[in-house]
N, CA, C and O atoms as CSV, one atom per row, in Angstrom:
chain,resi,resn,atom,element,x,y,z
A,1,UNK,N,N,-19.997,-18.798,-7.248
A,1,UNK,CA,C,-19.079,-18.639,-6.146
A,1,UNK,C,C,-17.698,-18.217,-6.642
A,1,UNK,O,O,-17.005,-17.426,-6.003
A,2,UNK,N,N,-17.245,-18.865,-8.011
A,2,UNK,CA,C,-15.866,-18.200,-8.315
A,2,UNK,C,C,-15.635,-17.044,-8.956
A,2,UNK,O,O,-14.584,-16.550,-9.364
A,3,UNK,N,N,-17.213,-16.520,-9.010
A,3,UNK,CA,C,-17.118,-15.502,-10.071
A,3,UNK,C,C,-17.081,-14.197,-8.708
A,3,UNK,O,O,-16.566,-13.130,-9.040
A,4,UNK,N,N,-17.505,-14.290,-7.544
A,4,UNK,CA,C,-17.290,-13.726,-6.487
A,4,UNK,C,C,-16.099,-13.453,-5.575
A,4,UNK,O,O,-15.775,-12.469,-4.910
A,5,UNK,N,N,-15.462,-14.868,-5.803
A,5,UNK,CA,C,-14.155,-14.830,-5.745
A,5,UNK,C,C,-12.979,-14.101,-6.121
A,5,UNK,O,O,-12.072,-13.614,-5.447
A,6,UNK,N,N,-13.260,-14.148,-7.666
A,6,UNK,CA,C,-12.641,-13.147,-8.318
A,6,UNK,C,C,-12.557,-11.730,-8.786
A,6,UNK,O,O,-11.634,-11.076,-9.272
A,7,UNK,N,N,-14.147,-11.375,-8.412
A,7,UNK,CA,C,-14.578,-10.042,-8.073
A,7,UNK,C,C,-13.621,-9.805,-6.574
A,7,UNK,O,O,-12.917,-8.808,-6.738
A,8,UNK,N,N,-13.446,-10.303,-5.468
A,8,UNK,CA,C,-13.248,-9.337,-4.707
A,8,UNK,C,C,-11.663,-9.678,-4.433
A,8,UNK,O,O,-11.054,-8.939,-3.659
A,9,UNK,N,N,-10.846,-11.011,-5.182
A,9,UNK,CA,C,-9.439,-10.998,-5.202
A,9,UNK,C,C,-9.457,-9.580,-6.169
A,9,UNK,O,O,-8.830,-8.663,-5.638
A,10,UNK,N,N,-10.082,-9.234,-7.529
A,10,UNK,CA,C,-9.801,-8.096,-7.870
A,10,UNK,C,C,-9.628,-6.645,-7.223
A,10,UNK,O,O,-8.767,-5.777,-7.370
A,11,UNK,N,N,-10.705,-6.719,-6.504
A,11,UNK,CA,C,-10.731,-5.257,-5.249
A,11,UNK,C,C,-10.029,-5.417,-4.417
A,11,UNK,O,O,-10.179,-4.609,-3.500
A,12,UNK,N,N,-9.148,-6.246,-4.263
A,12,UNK,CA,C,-8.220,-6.564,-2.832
A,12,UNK,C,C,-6.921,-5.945,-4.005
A,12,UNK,O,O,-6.385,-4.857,-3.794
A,13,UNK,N,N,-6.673,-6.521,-4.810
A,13,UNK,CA,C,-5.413,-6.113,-5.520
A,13,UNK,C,C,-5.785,-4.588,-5.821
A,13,UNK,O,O,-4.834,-3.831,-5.624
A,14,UNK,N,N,-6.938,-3.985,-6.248
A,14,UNK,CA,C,-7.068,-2.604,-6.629
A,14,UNK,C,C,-6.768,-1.828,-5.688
A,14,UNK,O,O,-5.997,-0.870,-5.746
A,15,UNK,N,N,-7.494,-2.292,-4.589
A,15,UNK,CA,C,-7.186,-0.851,-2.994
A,15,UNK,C,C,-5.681,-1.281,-2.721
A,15,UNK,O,O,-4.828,-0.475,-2.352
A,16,UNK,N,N,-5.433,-2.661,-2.943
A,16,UNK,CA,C,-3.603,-2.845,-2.266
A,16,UNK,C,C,-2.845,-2.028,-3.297
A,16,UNK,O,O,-2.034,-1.195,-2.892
A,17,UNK,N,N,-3.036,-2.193,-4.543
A,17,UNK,CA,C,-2.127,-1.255,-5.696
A,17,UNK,C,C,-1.999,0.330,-5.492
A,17,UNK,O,O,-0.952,0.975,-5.534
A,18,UNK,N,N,-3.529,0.904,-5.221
A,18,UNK,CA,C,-4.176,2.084,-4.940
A,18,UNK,C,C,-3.386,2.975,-3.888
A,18,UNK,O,O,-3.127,4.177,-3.837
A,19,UNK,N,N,-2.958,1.289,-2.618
A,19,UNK,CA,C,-2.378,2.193,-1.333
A,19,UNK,C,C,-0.915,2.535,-1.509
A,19,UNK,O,O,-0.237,3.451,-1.045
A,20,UNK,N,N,-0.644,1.584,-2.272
A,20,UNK,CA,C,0.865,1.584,-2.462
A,20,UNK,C,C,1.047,2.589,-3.391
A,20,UNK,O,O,2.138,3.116,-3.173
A,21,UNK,N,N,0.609,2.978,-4.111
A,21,UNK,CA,C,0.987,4.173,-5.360
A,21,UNK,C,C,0.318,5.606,-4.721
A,21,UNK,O,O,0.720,6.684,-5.160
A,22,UNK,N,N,-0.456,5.567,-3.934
A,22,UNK,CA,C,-0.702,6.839,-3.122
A,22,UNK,C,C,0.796,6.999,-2.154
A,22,UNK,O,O,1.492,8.013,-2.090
A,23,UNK,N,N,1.028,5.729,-1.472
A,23,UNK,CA,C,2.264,6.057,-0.629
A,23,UNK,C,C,3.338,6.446,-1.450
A,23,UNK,O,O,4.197,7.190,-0.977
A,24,UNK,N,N,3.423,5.998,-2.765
A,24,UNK,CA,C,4.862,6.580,-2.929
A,24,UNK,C,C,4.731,7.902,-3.745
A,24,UNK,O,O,5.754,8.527,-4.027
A,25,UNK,N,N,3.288,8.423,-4.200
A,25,UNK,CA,C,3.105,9.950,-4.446
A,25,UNK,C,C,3.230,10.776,-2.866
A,25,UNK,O,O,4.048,11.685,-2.722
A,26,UNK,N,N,2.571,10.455,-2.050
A,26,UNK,CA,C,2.926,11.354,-0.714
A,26,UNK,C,C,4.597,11.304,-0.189
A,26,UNK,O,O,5.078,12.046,0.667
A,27,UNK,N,N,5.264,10.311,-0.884
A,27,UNK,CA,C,6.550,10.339,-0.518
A,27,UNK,C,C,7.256,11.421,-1.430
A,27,UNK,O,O,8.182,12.221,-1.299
A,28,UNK,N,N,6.324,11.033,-2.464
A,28,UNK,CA,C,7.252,11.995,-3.645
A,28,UNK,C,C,7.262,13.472,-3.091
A,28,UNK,O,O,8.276,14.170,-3.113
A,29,UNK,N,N,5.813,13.967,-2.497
A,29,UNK,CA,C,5.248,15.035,-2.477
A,29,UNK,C,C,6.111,15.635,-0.394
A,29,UNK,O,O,5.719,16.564,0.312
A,30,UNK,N,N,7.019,14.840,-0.162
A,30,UNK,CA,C,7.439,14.867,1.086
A,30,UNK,C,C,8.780,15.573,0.760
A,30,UNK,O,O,9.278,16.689,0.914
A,31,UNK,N,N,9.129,14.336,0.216
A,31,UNK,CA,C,10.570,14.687,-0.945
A,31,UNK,C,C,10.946,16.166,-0.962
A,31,UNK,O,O,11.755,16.849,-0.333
A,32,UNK,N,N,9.925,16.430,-2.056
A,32,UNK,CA,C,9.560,17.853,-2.770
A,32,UNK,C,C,9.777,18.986,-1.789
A,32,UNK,O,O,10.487,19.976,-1.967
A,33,UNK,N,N,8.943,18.636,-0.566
A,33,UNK,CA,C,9.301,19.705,0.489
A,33,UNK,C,C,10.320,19.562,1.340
A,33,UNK,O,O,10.550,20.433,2.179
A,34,UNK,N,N,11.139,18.331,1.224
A,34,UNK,CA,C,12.276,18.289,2.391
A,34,UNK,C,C,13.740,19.238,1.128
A,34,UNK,O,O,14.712,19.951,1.376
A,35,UNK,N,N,13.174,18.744,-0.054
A,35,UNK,CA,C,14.218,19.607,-0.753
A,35,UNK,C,C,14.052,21.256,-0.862
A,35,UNK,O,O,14.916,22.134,-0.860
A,36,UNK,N,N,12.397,21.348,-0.973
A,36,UNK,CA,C,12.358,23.100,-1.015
A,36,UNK,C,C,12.630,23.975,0.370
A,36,UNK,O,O,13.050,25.125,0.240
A,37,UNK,N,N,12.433,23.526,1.469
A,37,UNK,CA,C,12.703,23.871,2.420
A,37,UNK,C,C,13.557,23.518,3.481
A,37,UNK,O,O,13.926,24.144,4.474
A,38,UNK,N,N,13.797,22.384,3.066
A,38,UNK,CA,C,14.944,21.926,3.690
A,38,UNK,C,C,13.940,20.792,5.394
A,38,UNK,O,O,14.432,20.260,6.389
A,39,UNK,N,N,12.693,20.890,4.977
A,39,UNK,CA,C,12.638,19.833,6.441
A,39,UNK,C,C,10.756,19.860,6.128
A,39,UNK,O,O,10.294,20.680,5.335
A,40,UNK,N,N,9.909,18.925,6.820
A,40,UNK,CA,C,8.950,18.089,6.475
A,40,UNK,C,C,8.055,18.356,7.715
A,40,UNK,O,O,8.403,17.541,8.569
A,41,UNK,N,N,7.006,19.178,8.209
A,41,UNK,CA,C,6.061,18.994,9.004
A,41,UNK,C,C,4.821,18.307,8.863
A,41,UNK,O,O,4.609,18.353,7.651
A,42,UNK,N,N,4.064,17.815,9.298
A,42,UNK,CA,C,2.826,17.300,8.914
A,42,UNK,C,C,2.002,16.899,10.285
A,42,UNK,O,O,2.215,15.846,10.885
A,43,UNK,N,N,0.881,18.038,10.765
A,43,UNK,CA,C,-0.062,17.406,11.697
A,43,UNK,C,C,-1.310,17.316,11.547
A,43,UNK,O,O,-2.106,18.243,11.395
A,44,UNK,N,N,-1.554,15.998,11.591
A,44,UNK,CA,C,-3.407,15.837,11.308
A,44,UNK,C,C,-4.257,16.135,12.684
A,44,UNK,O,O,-4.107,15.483,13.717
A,45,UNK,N,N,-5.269,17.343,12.508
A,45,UNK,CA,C,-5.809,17.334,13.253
A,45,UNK,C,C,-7.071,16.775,13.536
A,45,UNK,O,O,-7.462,16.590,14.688
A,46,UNK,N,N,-7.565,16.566,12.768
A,46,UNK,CA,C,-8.944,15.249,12.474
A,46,UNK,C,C,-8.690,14.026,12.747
A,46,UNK,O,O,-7.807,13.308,12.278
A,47,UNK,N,N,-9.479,13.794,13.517
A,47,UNK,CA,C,-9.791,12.095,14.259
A,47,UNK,C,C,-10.035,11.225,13.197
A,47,UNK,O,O,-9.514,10.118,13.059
A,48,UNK,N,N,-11.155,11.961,12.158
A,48,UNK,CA,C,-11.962,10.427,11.515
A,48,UNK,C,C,-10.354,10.798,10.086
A,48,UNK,O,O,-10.342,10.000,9.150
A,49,UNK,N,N,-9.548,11.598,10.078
A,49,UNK,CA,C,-9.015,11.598,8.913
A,49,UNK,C,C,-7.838,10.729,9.332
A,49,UNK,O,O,-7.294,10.081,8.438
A,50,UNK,N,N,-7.220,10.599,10.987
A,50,UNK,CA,C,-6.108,10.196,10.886
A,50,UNK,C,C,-6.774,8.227,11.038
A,50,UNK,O,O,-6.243,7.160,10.730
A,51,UNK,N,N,-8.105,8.573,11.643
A,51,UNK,CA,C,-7.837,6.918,11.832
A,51,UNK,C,C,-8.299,6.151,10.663
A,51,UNK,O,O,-8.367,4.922,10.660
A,52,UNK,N,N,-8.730,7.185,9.305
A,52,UNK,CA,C,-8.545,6.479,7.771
A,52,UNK,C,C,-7.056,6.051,7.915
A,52,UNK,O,O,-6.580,4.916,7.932
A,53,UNK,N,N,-6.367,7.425,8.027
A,53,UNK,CA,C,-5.187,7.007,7.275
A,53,UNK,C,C,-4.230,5.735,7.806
A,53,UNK,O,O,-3.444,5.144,7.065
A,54,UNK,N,N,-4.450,5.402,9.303
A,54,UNK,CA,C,-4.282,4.293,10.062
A,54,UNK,C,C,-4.675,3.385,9.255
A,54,UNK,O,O,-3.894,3.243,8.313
A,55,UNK,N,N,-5.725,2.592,9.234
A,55,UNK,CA,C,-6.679,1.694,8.337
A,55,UNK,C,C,-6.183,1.451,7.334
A,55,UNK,O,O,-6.023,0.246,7.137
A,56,UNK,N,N,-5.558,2.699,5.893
A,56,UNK,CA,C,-5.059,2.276,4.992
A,56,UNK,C,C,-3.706,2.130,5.072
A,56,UNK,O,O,-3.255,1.139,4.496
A,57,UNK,N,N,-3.109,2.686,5.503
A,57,UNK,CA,C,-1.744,2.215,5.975
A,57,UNK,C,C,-1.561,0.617,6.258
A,57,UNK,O,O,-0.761,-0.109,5.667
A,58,UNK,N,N,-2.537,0.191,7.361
A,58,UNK,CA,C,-2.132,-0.900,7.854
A,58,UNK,C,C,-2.969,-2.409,6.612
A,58,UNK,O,O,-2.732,-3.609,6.754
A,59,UNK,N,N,-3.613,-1.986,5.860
A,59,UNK,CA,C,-4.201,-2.567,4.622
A,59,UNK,C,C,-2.846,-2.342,3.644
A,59,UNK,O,O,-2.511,-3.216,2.845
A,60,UNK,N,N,-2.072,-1.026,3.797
A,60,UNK,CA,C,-1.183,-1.098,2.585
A,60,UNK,C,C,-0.104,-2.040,3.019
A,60,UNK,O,O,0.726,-2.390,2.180
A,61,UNK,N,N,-0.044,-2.413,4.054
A,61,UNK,CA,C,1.288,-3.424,5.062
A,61,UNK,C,C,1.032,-4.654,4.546
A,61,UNK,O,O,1.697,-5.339,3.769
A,62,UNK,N,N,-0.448,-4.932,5.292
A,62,UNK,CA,C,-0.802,-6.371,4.686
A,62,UNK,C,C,-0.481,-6.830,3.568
A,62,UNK,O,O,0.136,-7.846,3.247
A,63,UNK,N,N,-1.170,-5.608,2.705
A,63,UNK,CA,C,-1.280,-6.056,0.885
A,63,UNK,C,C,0.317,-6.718,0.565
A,63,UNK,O,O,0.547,-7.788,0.001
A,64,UNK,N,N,1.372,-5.682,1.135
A,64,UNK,CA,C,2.376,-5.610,0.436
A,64,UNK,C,C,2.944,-6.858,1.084
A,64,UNK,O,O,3.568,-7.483,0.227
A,65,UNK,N,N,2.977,-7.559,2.446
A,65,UNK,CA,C,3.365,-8.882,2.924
A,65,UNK,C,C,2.534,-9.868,1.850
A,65,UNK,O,O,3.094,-10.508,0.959
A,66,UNK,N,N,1.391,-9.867,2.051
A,66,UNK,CA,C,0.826,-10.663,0.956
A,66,UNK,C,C,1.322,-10.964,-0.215
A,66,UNK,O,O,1.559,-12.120,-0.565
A,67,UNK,N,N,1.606,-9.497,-1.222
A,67,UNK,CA,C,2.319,-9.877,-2.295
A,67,UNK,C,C,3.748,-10.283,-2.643
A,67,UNK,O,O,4.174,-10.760,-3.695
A,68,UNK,N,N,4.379,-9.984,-1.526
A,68,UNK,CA,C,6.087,-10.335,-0.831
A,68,UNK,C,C,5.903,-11.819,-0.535
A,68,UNK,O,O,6.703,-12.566,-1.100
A,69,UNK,N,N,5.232,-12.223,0.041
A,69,UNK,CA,C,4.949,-14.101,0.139
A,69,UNK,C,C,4.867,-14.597,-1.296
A,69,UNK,O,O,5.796,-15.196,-1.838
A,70,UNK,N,N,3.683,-14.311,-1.895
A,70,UNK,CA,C,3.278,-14.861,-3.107
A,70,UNK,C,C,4.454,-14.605,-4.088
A,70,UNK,O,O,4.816,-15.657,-4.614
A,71,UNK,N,N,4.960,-13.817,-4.377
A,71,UNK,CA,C,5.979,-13.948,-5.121
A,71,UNK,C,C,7.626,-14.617,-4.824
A,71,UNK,O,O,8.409,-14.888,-5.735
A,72,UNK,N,N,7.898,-14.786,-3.449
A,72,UNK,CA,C,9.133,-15.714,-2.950
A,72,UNK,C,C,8.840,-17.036,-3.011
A,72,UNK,O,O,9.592,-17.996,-3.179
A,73,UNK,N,N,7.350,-16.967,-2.816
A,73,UNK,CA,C,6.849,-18.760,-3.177
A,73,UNK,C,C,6.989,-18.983,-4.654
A,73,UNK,O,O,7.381,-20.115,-4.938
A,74,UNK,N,N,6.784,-18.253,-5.569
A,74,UNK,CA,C,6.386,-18.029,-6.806
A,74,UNK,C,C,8.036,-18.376,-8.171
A,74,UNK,O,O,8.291,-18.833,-9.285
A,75,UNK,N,N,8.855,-17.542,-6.595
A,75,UNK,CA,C,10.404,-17.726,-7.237
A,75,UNK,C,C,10.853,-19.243,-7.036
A,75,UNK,O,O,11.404,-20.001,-7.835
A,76,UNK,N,N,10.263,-19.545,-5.116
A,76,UNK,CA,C,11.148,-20.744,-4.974
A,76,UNK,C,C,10.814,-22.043,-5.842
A,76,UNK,O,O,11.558,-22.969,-6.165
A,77,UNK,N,N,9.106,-21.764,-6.190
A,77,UNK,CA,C,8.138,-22.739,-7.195
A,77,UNK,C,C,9.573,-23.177,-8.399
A,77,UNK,O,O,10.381,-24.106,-8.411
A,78,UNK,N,N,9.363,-22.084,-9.227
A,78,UNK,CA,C,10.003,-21.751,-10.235
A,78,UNK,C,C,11.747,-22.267,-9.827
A,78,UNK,O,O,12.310,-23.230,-10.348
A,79,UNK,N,N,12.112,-21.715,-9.201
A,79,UNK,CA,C,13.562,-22.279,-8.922
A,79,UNK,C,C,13.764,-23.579,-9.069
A,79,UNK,O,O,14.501,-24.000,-9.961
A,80,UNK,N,N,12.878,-24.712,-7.860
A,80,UNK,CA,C,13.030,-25.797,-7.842
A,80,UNK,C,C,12.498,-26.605,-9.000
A,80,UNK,O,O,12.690,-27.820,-9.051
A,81,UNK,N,N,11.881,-25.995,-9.862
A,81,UNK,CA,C,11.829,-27.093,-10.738
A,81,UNK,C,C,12.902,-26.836,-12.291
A,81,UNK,O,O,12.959,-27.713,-13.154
């Protein structure tokens, strides 16, 4: 049972790491075009593509509240003693 445990706390941290470092390459890659052209369009016309990107988005929210808790607990742990 803990060895299951820790198999899928691992895949929870991999896709949460995964979403977050994709978001800040598509930021980079936003960047890139708000500087070459001076402004940023983007329309998805695919259903099953935008309601991935919904899904991971809202997995990359979670992850990142998740790891924003665990580590203010982690400080206040550490503080108070």
């Amino acid at each position: 049972m803990g060895y299951i445990n820790r198999r899928l706390r691992t895949l929870f941290h991999t896709l949460g790491l995964a979403c977050i470092a994709g978001s800040v390459f598509l930021q980079i890659l936003v960047f890139t075009d708000i500087i070459q052209h001076g402004y940023f369009i983007a329309v998805e016309g695919n259903p099953v593509i935008l309601f991935f990107e919904i899904i991971l988005t809202t997995f990359a929210v979670i992850y990142f509240i998740y790891t924003y808790l665990h580590v203010i607990k982690s400080v206040q742990i550490s503080h108070s003693l």
